[in-house]
N, C-alpha and C positions, 0 to 999 in steps of 0.2 A: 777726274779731269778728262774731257773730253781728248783724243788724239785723231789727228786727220793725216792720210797719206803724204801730204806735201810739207806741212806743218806744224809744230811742237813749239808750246807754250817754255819757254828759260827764263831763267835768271841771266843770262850772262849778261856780262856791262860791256857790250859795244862787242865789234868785231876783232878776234885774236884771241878770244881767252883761253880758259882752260885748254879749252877740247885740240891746243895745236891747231887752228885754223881750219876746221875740217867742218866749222859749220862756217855757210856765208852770210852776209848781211841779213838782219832784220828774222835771225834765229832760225833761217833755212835748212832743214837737215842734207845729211850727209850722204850717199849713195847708202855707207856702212850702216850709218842709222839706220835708215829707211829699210834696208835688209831685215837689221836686227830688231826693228819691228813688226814686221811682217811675219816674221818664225816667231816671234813671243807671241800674238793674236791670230796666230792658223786656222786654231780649232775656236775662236767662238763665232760664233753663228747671231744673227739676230731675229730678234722670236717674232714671229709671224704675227696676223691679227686673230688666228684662230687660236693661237697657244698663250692668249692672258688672259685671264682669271678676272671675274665679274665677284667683287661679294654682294650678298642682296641680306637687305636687312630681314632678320624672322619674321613669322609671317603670323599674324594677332594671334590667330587661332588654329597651331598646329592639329593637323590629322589626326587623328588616334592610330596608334599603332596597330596594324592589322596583327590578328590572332597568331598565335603559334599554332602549327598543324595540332590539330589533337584537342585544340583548348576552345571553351565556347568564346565565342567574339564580346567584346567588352559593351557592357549597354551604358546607353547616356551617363554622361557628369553633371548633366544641368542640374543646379541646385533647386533644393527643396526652402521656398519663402515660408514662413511660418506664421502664422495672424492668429491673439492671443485676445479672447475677449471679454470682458468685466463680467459675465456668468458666466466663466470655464469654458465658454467652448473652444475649440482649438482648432485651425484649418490650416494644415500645408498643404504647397502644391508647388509645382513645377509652370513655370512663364505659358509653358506648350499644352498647360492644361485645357481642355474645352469648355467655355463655360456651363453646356449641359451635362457634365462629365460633375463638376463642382455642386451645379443644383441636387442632382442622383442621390450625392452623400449625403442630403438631411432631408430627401426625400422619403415621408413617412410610411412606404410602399414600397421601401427598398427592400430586396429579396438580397442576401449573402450566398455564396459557391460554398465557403466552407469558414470555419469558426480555429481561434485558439485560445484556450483559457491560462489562462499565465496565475491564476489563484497559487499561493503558496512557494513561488518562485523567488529565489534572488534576483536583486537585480542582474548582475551577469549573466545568470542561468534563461532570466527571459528574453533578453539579448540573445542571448546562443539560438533558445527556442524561435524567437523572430525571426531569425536567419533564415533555419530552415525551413520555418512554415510557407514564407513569401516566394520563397527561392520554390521550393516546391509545388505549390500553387500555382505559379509562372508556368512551369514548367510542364504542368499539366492543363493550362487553358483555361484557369481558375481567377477572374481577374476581379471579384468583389469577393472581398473577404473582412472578417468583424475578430478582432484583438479584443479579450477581455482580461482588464486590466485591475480593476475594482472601483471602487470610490474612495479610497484612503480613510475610511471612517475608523480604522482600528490603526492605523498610523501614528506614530509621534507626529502630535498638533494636528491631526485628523487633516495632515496632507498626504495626497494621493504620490507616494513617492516613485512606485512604478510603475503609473502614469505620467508623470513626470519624463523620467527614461527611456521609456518606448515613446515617449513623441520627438523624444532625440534620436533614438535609436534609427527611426523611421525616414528622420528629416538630414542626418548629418552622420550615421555610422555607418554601415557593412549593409543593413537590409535597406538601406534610403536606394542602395543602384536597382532596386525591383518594384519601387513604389512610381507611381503618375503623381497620386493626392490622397489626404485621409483628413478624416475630420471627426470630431467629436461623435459617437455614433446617434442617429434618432433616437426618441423615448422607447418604442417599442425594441430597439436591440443593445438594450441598456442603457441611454443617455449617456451623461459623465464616468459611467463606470466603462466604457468599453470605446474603442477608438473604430470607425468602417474605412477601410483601404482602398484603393482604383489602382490594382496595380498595372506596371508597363506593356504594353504589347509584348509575347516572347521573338524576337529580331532574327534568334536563331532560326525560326521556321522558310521565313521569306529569303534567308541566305542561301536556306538549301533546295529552297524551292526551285 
């Protein structure tokens, strides 16, 4: 309820009530009043236009948190699209890929940095091995690399099961934050038995530079 200096909202019925006649016509306070409101509202203050608070709605695409001292800076989230096609080949890539970066992959003239042969591995275990191989690759400015995975010929139902996994693993687990694009490798570096990588720029360099 609003209160003003000269004026106070009552109940009374007409002039003489309660209050002994101490308020006048049309609910006028009383010198006492006016005192005894005065000392009950001394200390509030009314808030300035610099002391109220704007909320702002989130913003689509928060920042990424910057690093903790000590820790590498966090590389892209952009997801990995996956394109799957009636003779097995298999291409991910990232929205930000180049389309000469894409041709490269099944170009028959591609030269690979470095190789990982996954033969005899679990699936978690070539997972694990993914990790490190990409992550280390990166790291050393190794940015075409060839996963050999097999051809599932000795599989139940002569599906390539961990082929399967590492194009997940690639596209949506722990080693997809080092990959750009991969794809089915050319005939010459195994066809269907073996996957070729573009991996990311390492971001760390240009931070420090």
């Amino acid at each position: 309820m609003p209160v003003h200096d000269e004026w106070v909202v009552t109940r009374s019925a007409g002039k003489g009530g309660k209050d002994g006649g101490q308020r006048g016509g049309g609910g006028r306070t009383s010198k006492k009043d006016r005192e005894a409101l005065q000392r009950a509202f001394a200390d509030v203050k009314p808030l300035g236009a610099k002391t109220q608070k704007r909320v702002m709605p989130p913003p689509e695409n928060p920042p990424a948190r910057p690093a903790a001292p000590g820790q590498a800076p966090r590389l892209p989230e952009e997801p990995l699209i996956v394109e799957r096609e009636g003779n097995g080949i298999v291409l991910g890539k990232r929205r930000s890929a180049h389309s000469s970066i894409l041709d490269s992959l099944e170009d028959p003239r591609l030269e690979v940095e470095a190789e990982c042969d996954l033969h005899g591995h679990t699936v978690r275990e070539a997972e694990r091995e993914v990790l490190r191989f990409v992550r280390n690759c990166q790291q050393n400015g190794k940015r075409w690399v060839l996963l050999i995975v097999g051809k599932g010929l000795h599989s139940p139902g002569g599906k390539g099961t961990l082929k399967s996994a590492i194009v997940d693993a690639l596209s949506k687990r722990p080693p997809a934050r080092f990959v750009l694009a991969f794809r089915t490798a050319p005939r010459h570096l195994g066809g269907t038995g073996a996957l070729v990588a573009r991996l990311l720029d390492d971001k760390r360099k240009s931070l420090a530079d």
